[in-house]
C-alpha positions as CSV (number, residue, x, y, z in Angstrom):
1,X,0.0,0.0,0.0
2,X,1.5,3.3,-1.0
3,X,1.5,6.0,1.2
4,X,2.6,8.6,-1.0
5,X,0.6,11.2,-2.6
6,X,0.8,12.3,-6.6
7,X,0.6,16.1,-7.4
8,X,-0.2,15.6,-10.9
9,X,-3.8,14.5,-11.2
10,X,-3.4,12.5,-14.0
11,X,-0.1,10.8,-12.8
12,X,-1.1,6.9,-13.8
13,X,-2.5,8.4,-17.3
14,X,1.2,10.7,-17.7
15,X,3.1,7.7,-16.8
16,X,2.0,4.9,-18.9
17,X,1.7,7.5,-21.9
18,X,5.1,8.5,-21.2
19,X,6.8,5.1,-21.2
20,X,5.0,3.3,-23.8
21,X,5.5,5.8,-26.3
22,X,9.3,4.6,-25.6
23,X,10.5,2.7,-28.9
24,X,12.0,0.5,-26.1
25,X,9.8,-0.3,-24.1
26,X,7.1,-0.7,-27.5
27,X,9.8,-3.2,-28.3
28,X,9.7,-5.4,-25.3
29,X,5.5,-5.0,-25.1
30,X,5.3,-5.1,-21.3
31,X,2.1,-3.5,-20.1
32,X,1.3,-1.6,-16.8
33,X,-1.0,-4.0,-14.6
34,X,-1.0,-1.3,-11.3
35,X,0.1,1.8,-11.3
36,X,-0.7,4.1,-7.8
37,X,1.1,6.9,-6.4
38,X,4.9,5.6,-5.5
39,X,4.3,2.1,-6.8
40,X,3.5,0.8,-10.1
41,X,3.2,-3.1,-11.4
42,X,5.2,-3.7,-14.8
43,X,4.0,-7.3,-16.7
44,X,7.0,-8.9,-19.4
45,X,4.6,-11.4,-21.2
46,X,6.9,-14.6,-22.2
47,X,8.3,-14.0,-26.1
48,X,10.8,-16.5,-27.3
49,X,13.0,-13.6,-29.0
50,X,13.7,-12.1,-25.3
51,X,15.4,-15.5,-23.8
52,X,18.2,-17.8,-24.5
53,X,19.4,-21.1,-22.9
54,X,16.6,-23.0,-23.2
55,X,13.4,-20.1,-22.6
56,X,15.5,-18.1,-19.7
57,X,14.1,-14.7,-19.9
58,X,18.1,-12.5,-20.9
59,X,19.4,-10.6,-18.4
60,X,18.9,-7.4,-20.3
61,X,15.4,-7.5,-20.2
62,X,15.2,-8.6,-16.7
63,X,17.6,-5.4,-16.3
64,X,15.4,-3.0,-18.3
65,X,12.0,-4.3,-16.9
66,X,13.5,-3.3,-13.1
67,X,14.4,0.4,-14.4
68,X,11.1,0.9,-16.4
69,X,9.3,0.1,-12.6
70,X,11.6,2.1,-10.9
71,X,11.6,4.7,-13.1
72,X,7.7,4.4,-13.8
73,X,6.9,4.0,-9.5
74,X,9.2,7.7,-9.2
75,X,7.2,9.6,-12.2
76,X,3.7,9.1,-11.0
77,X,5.4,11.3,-7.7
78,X,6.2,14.6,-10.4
79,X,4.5,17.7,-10.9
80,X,3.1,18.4,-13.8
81,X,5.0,19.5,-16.2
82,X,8.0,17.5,-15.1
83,X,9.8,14.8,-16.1
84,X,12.3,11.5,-15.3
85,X,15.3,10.6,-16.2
86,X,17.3,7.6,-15.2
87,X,20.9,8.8,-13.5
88,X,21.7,4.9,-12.1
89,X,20.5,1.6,-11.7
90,X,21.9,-1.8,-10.1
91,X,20.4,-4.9,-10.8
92,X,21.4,-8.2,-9.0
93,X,19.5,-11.2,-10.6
94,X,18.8,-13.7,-8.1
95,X,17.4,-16.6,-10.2
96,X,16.5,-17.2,-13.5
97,X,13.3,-16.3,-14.6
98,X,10.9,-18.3,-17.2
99,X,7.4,-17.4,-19.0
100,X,6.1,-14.2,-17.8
101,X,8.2,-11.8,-15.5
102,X,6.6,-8.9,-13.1
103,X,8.4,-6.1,-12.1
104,X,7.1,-4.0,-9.0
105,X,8.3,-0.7,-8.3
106,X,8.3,1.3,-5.4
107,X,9.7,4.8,-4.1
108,X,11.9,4.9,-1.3
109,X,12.8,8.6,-1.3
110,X,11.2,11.5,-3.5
111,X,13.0,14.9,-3.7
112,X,12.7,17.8,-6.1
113,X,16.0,16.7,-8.1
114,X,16.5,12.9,-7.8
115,X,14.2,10.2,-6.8
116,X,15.3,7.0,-5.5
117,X,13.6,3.7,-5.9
118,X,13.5,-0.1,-5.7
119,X,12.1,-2.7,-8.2
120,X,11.6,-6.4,-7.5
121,X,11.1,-8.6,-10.7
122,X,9.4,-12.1,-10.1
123,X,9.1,-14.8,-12.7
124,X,5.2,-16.7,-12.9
125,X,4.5,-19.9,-12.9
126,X,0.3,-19.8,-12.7
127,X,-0.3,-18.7,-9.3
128,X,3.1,-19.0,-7.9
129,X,5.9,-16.3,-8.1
130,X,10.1,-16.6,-7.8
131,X,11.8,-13.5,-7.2
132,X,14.5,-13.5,-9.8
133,X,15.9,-10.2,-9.9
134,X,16.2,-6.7,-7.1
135,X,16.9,-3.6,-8.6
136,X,18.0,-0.3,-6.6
137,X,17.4,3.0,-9.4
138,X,18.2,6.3,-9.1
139,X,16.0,9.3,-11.3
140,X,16.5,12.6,-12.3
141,X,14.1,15.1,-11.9
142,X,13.3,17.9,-14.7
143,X,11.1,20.7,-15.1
144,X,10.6,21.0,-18.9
């Protein structure tokens, strides 16, 4: 449960239309299954052209999914009129991942020039998830 608050009234709307108007993240064709002030819920759907070894979902993506929820959790916190740009972001994969893969981001600090924020990526299996991947990302704040 989030206990931030958004200043933009139309944060979840500003965020998803920011990212997936991304070429990259068109590419990968994740989609945005929660999305609340300070936390949002990224979804990778399984696509053979984003694993290797056997249907391992690449590191890359697991790597790219964790800053996109990061990233995506610190935006809906922005003023309007402002955007986010990622500065850093540390991935440690923890297990490998197979079919679809969920990224959760959260905020753990907001400020007016750098937001900082975690992102936990889980690999499905029906029901049951495996955390495969923790992410720690660091964002830039703009006014445009």
């Amino acid at each position: 449960m989030s206990d931030w608050t958004a200043p933009h009234p139309d944060y979840a709307d500003a965020v998803t239309g920011a990212v997936l108007s991304m070429p990259a993240a068109r590419h990968l064709g994740f989609r945005f299954d929660r999305v609340v002030p300070g936390e949002v819920e990224i979804v990778q759907p399984a696509r053979p052209e984003l694993t290797q070894h056997g249907g391992f979902v690449q590191g890359g993506v697991l790597g790219s999914l964790a800053d996109f929820a990061g990233g995506s959790a610190a935006g809906t916190l922005l003023p309007l009129g402002w955007v986010n740009m990622t500065v850093d972001y540390t991935v440690k994969i923890v297990a490998p991942a197979k079919g679809d893969v969920v990224a959760r981001g959260r905020v753990l600090h907001h400020g007016r020039t750098t937001t900082v924020a975690a992102a936990d990526v889980f690999a499905r299996d029906g029901d049951a998830e495996t955390l495969c991947a923790t992410a720690l990302v660091t964002m830039r704040n703009l006014k445009l």
